[in-house]
N, CA, C and O atoms as a GROMACS GRO file, in nm:
protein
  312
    1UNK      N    1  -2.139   2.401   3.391
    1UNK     CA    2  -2.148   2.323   3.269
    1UNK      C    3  -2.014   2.330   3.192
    1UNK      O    4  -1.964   2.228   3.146
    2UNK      N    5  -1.954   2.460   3.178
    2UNK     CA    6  -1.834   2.461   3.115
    2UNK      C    7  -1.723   2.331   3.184
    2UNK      O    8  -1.667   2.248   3.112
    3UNK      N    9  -1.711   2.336   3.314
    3UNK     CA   10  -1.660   2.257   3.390
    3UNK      C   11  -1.623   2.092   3.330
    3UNK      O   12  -1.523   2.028   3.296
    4UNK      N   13  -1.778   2.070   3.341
    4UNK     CA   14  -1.801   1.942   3.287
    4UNK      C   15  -1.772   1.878   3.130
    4UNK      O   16  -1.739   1.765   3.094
    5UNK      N   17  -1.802   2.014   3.045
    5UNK     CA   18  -1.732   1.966   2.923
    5UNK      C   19  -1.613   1.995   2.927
    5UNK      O   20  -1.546   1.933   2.845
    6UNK      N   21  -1.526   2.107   3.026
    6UNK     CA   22  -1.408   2.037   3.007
    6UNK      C   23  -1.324   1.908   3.048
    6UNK      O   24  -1.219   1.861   3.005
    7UNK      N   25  -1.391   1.878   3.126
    7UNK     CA   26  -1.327   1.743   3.182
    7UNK      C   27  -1.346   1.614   3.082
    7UNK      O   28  -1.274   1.519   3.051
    8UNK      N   29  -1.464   1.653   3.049
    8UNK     CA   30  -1.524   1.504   2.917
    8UNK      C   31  -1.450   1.532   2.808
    8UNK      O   32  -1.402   1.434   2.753
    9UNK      N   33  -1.419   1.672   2.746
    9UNK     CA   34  -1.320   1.679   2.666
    9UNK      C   35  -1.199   1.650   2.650
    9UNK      O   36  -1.148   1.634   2.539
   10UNK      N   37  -1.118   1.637   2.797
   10UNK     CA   38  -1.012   1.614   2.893
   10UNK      C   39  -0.967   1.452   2.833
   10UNK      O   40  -0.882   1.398   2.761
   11UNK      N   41  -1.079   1.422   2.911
   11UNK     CA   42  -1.100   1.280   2.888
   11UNK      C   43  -1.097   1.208   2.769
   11UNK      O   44  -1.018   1.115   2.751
   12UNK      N   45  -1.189   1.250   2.674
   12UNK     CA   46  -1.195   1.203   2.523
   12UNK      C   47  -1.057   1.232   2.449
   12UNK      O   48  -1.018   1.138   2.381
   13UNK      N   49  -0.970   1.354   2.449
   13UNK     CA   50  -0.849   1.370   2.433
   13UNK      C   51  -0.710   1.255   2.518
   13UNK      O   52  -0.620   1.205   2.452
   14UNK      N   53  -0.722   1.241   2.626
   14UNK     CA   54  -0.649   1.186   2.693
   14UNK      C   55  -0.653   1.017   2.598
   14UNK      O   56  -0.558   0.972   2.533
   15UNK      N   57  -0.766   0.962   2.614
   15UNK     CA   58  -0.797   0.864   2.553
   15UNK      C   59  -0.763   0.863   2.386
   15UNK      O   60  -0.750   0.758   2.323
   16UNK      N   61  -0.756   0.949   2.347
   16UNK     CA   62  -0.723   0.953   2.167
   16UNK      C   63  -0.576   0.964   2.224
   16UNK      O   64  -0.511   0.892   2.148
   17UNK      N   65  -0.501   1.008   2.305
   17UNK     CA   66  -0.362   1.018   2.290
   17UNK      C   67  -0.286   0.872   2.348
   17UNK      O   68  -0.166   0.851   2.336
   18UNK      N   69  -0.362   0.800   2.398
   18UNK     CA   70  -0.350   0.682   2.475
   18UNK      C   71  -0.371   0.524   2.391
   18UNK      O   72  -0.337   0.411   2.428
   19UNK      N   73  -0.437   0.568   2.271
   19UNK     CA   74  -0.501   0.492   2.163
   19UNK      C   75  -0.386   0.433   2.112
   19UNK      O   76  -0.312   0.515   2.057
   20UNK      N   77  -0.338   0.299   2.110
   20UNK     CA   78  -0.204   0.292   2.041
   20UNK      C   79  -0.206   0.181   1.930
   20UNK      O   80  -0.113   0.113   1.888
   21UNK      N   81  -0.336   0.184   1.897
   21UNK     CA   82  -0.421   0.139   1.752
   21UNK      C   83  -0.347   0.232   1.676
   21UNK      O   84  -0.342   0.348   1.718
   22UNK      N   85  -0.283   0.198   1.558
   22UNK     CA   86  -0.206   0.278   1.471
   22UNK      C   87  -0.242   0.277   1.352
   22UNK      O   88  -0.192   0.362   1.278
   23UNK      N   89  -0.326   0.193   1.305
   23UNK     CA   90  -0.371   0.139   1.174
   23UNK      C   91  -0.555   0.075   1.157
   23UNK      O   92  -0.611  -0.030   1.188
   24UNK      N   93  -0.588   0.175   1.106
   24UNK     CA   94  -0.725   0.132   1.094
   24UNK      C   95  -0.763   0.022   1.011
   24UNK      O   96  -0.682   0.015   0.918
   25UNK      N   97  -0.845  -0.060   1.004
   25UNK     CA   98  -0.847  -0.198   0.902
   25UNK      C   99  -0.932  -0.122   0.794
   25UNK      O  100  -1.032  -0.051   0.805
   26UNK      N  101  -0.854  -0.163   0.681
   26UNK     CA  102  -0.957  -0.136   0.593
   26UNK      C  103  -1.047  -0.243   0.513
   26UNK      O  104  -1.039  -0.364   0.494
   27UNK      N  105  -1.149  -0.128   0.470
   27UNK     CA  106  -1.254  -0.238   0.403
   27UNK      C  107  -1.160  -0.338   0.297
   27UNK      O  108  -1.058  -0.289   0.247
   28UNK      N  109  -1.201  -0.482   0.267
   28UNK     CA  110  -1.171  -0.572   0.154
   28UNK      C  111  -1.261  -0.489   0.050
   28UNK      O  112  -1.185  -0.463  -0.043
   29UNK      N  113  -1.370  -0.443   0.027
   29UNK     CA  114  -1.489  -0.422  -0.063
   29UNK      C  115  -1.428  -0.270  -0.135
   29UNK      O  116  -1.493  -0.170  -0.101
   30UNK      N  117  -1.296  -0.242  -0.244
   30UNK     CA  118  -1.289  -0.122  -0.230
   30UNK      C  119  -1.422  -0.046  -0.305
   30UNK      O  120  -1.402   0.072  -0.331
   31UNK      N  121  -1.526  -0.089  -0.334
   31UNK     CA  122  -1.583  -0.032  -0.415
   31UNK      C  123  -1.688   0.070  -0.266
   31UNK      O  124  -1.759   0.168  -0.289
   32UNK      N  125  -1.672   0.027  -0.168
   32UNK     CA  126  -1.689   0.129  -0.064
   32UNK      C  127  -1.619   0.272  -0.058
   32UNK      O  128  -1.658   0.379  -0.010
   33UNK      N  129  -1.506   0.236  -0.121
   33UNK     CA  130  -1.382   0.369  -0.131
   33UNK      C  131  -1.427   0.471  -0.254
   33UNK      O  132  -1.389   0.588  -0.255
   34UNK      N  133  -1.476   0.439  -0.313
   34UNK     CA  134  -1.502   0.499  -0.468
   34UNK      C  135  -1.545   0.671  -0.401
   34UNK      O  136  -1.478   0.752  -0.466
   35UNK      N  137  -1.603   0.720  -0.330
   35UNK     CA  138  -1.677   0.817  -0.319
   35UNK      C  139  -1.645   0.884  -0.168
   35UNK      O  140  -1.715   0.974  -0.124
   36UNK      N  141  -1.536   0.832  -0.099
   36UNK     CA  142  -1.494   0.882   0.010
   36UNK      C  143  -1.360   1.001  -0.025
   36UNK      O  144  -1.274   1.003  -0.114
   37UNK      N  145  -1.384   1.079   0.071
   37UNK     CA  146  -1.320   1.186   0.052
   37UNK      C  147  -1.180   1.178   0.078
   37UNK      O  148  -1.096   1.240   0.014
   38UNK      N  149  -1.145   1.059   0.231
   38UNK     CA  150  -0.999   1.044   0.313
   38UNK      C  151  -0.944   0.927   0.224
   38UNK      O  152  -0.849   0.868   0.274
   39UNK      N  153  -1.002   0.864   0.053
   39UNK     CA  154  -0.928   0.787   0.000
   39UNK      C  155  -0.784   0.786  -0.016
   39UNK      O  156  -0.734   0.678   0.012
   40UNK      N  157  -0.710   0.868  -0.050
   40UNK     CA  158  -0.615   0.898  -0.081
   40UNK      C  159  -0.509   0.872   0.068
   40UNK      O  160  -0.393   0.833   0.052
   41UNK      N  161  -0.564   0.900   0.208
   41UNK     CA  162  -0.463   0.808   0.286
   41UNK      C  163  -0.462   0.688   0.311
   41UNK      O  164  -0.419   0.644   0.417
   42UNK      N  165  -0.508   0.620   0.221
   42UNK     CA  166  -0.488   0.462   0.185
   42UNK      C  167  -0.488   0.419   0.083
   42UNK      O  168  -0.542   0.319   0.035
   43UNK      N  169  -0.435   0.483   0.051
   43UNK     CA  170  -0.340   0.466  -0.088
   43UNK      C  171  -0.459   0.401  -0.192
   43UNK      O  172  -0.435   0.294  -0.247
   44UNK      N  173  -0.574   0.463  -0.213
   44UNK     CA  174  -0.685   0.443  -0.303
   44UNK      C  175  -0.735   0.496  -0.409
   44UNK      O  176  -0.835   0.472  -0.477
   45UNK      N  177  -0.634   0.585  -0.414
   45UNK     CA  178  -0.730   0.750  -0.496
   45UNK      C  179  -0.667   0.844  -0.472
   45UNK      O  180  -0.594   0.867  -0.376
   46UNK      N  181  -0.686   0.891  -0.539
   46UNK     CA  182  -0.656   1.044  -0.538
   46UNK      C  183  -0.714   1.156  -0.484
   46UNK      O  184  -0.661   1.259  -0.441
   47UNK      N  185  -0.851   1.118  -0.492
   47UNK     CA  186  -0.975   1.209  -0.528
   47UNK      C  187  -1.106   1.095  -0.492
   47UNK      O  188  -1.103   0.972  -0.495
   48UNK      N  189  -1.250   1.211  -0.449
   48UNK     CA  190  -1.319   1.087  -0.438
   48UNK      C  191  -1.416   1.111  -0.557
   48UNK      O  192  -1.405   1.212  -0.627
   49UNK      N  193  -1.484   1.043  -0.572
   49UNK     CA  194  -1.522   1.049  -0.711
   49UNK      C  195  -1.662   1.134  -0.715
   49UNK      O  196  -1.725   1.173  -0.617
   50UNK      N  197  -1.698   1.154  -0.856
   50UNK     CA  198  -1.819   1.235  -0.883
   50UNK      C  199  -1.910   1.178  -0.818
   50UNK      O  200  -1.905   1.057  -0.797
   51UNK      N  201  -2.048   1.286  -0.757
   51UNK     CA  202  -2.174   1.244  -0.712
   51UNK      C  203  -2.263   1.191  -0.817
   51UNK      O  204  -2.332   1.091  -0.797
   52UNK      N  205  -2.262   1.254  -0.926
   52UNK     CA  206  -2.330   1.160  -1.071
   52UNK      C  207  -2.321   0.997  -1.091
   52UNK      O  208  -2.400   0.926  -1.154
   53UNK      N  209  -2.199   0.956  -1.017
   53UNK     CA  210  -2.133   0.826  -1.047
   53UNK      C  211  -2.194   0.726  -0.890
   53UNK      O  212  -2.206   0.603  -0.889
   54UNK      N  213  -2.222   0.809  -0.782
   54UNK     CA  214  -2.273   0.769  -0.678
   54UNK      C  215  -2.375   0.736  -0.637
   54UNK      O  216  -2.399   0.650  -0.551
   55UNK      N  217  -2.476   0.829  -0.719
   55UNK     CA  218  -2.609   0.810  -0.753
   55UNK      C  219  -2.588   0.658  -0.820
   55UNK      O  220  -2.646   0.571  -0.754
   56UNK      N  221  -2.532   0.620  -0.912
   56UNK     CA  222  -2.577   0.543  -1.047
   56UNK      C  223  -2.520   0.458  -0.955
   56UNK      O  224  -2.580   0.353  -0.977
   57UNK      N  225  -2.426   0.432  -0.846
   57UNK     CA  226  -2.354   0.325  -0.792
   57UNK      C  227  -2.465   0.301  -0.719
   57UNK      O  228  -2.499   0.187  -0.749
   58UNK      N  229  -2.542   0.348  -0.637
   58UNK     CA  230  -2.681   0.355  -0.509
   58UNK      C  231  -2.760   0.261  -0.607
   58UNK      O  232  -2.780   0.144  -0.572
   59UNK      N  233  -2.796   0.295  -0.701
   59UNK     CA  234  -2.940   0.287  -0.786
   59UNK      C  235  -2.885   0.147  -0.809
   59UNK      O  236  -2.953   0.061  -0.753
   60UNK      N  237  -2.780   0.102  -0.876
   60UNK     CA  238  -2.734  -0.059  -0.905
   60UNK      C  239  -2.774  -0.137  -0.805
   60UNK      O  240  -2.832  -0.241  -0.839
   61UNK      N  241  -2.758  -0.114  -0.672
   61UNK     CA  242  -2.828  -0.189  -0.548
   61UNK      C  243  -2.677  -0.273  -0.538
   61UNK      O  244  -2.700  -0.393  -0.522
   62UNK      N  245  -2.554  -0.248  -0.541
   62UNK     CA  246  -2.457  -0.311  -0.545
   62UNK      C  247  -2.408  -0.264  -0.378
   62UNK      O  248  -2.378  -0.342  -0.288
   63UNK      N  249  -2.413  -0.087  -0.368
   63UNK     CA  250  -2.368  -0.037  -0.251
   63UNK      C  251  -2.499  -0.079  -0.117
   63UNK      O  252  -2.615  -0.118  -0.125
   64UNK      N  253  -2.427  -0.054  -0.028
   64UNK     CA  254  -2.541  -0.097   0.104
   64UNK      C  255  -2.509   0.065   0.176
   64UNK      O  256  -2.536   0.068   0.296
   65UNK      N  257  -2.457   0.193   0.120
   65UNK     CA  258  -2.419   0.308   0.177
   65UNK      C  259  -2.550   0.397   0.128
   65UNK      O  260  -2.538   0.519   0.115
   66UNK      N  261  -2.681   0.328   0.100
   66UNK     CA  262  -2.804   0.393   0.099
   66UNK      C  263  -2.851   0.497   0.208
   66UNK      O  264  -2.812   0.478   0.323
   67UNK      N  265  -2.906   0.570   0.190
   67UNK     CA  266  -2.935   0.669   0.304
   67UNK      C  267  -3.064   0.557   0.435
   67UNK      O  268  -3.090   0.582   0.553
   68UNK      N  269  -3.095   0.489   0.382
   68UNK     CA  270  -3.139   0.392   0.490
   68UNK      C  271  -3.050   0.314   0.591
   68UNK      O  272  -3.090   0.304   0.707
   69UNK      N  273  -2.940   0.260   0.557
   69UNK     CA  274  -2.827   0.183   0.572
   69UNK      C  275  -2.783   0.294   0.709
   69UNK      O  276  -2.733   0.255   0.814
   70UNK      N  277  -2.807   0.406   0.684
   70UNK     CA  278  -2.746   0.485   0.811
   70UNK      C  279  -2.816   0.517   0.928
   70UNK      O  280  -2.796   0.600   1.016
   71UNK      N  281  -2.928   0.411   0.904
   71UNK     CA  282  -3.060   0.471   1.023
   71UNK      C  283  -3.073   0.349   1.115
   71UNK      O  284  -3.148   0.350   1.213
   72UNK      N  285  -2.966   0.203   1.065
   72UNK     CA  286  -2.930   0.119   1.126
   72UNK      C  287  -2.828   0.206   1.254
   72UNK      O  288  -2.800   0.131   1.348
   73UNK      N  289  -2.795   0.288   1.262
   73UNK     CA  290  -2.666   0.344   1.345
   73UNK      C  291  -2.728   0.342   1.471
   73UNK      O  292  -2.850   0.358   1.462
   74UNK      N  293  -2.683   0.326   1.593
   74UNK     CA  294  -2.719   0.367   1.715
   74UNK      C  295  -2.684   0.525   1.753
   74UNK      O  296  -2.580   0.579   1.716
   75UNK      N  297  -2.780   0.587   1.828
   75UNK     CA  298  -2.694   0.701   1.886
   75UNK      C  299  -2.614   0.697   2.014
   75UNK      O  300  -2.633   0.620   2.109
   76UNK      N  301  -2.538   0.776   2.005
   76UNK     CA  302  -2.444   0.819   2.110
   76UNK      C  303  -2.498   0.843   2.268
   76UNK      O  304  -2.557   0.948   2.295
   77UNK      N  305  -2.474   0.737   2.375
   77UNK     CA  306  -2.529   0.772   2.442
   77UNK      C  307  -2.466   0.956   2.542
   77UNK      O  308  -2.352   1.000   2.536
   78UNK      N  309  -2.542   0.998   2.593
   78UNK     CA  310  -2.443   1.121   2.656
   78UNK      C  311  -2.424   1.114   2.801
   78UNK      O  312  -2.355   1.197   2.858
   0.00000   0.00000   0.00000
């Protein structure tokens, strides 16, 4: 078993170093950014913002980053 995750690890590494996507697109909607933590490497923020303010952003029905919204996700096949 060790074997095998090293090779898939091998692999998944090889492929991130091979990736020559340099620039992720970002959202148009920054109000998606308000509460993310990696704001600040896109030049958004500083900081991500209070959970008090995230709540009240959820509850407006403005965000679609509801804890339902994430159960649309597929899993990973293995």
């Amino acid at each position: 078993m060790y074997e095998q995750d090293f090779r898939q690890l091998s692999q998944l590494i090889t492929s991130i170093h091979q990736n020559t996507e340099t620039v992720f697109p970002l959202t148009p909607d920054v109000n998606r950014c308000l509460f993310c933590n990696y704001r600040s490497f896109c030049d958004r923020g500083d900081k991500a913002g209070e959970f008090e303010h995230w709540v009240d952003w959820l509850a407006s029905g403005t965000g679609d980053a509801s804890p339902n919204a994430y159960q649309k996700v597929s899993e990973i096949d293995q």
